[in-house]
C-alpha positions as a Python dict, from the first residue, in 0.01 Angstrom:
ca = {
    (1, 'X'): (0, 0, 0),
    (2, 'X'): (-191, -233, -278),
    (3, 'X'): (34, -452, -486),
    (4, 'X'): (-149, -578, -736),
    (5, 'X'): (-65, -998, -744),
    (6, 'X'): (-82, -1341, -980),
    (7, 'X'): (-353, -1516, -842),
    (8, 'X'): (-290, -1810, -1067),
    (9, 'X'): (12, -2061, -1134),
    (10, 'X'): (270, -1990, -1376),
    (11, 'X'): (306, -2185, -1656),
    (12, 'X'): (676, -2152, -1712),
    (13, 'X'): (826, -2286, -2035),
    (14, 'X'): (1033, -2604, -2048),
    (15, 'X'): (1362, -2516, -1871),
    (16, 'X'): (1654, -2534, -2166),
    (17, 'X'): (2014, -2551, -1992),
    (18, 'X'): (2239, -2338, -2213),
    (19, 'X'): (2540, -2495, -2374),
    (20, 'X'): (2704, -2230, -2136),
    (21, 'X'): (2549, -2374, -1854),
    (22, 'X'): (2308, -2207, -1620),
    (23, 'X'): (2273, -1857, -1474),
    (24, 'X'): (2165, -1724, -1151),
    (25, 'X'): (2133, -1311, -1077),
    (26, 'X'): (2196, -1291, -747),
    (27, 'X'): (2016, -881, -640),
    (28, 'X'): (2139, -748, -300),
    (29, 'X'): (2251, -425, -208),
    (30, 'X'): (2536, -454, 80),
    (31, 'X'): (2828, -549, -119),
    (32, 'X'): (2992, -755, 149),
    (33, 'X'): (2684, -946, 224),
    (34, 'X'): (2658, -1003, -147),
    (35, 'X'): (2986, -1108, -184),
    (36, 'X'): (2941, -1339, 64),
    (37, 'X'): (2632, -1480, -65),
    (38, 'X'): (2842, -1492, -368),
    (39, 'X'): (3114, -1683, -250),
    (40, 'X'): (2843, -1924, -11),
    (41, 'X'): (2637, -1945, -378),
    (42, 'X'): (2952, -2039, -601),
    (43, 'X'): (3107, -2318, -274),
    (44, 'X'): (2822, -2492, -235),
    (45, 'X'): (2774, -2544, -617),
    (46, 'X'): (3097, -2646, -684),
    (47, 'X'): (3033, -2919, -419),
    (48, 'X'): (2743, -2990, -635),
    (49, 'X'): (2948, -2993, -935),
    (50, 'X'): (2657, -2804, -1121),
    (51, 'X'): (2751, -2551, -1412),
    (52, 'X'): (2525, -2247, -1263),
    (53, 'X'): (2700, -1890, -1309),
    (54, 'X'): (2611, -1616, -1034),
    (55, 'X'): (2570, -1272, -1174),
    (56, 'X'): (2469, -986, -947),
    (57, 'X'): (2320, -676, -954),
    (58, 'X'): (2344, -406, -664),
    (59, 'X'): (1938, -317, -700),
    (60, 'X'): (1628, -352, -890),
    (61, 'X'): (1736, -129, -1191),
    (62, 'X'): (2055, -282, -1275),
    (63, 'X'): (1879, -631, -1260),
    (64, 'X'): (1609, -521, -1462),
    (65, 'X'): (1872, -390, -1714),
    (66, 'X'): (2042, -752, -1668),
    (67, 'X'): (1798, -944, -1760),
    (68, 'X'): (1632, -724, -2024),
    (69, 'X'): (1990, -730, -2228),
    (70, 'X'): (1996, -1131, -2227),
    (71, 'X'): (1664, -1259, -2085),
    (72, 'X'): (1707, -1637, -2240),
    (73, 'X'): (1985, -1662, -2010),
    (74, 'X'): (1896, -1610, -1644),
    (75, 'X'): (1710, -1899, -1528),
    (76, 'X'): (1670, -1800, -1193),
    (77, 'X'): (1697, -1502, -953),
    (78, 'X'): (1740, -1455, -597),
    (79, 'X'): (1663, -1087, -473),
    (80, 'X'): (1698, -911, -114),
    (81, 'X'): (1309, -750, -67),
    (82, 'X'): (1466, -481, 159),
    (83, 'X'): (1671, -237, -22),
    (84, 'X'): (1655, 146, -153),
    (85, 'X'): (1292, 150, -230),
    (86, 'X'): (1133, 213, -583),
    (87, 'X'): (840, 458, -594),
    (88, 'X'): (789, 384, -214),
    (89, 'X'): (782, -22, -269),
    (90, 'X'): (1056, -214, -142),
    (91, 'X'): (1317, -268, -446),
    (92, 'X'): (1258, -667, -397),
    (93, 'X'): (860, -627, -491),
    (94, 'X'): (923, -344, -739),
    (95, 'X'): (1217, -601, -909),
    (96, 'X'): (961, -894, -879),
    (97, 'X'): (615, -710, -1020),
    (98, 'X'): (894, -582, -1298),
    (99, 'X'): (969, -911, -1424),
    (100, 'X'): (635, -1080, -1386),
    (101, 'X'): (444, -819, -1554),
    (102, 'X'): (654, -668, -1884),
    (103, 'X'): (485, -471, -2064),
    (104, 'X'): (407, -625, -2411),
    (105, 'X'): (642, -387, -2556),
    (106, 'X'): (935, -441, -2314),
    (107, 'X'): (1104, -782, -2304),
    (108, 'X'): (923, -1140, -2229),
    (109, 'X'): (765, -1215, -1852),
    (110, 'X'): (1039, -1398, -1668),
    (111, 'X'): (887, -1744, -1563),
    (112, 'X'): (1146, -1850, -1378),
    (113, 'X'): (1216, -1932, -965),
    (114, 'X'): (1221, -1603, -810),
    (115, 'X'): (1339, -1646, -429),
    (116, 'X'): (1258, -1342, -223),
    (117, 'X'): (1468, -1296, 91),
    (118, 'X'): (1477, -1085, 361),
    (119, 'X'): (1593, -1092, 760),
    (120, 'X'): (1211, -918, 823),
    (121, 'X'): (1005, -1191, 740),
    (122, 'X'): (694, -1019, 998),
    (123, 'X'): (717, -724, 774),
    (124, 'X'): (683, -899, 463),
    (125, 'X'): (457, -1215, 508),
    (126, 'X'): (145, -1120, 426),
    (127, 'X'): (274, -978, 70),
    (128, 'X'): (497, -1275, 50),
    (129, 'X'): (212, -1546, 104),
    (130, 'X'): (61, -1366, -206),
    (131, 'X'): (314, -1371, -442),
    (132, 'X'): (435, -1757, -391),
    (133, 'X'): (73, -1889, -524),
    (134, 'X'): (237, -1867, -890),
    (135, 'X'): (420, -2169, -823),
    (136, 'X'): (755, -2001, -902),
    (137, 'X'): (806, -1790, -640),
    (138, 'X'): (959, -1878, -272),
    (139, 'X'): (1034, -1640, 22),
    (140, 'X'): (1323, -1711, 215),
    (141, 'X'): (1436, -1585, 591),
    (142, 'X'): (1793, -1484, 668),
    (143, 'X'): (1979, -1616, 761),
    (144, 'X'): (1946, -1898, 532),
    (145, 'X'): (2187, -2199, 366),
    (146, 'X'): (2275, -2251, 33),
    (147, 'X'): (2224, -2540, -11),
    (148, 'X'): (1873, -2449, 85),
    (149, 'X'): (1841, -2178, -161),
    (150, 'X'): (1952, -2451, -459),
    (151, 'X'): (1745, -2672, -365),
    (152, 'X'): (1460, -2440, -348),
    (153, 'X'): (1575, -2328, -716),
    (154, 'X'): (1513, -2719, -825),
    (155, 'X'): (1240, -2789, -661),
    (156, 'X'): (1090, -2429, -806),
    (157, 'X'): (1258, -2555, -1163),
    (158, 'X'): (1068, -2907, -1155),
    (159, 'X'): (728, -2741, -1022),
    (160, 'X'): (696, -2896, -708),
    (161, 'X'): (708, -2607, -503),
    (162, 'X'): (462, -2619, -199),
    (163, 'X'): (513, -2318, -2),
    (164, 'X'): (569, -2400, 385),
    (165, 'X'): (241, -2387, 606),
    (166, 'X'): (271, -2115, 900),
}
């Protein structure tokens, strides 16, 4: 399977925190592992006292149709890679070649942290290692913390990101 990748950084805009505060679209298809996610997500930034909404999506399509109805405010997504595939990719891929690559007449690239996650990392690495060299991408194993997630988002958000050395 070829899927076409960014072989250079991302230059995402200046971040702008929305009077509103800040949104996250959480993607995952087992509705009680995304509600827990959910309710992991929304604890640990309440500890945090940070303003960051979670939204969610049950697949790559209803994210895609998320984001393209208010695409100034999602500032960062965190998708499953292994749900109900797309045209024979895996649904996290197909959501993440989606957003990186609009077509000029659809809505604008998303240049924000996208954190791909999965509880196959062996199945996914070598795809994986290719899509983090745009410096706003991580892959994540599952089981993983919250807390590790955020800061994952920040350090994606200030564009530090260095992705961990097998």
């Amino acid at each position: 399977m070829y899927i076409p990748t960014i072989k250079t950084p991302l230059v995402p805009p200046q971040l702008v925190i929305p009077q509103e505060g800040m949104k996250i679209l959480l993607v995952e298809d087992e509705p009680e592992v995304q509600r827990a996610f959910v309710r992991e997500l929304k604890g640990e930034l309440l500890k945090r006292a940070m303003n960051i909404k979670v939204i969610t999506a049950n697949d790559a399509p209803a994210a895609l149709r998320l984001y393209r109805a208010d695409p100034e405010n999602i500032q960062g997504i965190l998708s499953d890679i292994d749900m109900p595939t797309v045209d024979g990719i895996h649904d996290g891929f197909a959501l993440y070649h989606a957003l990186r690559r609009s077509p000029p007449t659809s809505n604008p690239i998303f240049y924000g942290p996208i954190i791909l996650w999965t509880g196959r990392p062996e199945a996914h690495q070598v795809v994986a290692e290719e899509l983090i060299v745009d410096g706003q991408t991580a892959f994540k194993k599952k089981p993983c913390s919250m807390s590790a997630i955020i800061d994952t988002f920040f350090t994606l958000w200030d564009g530090n990101y260095s992705p961990p050395r097998s």
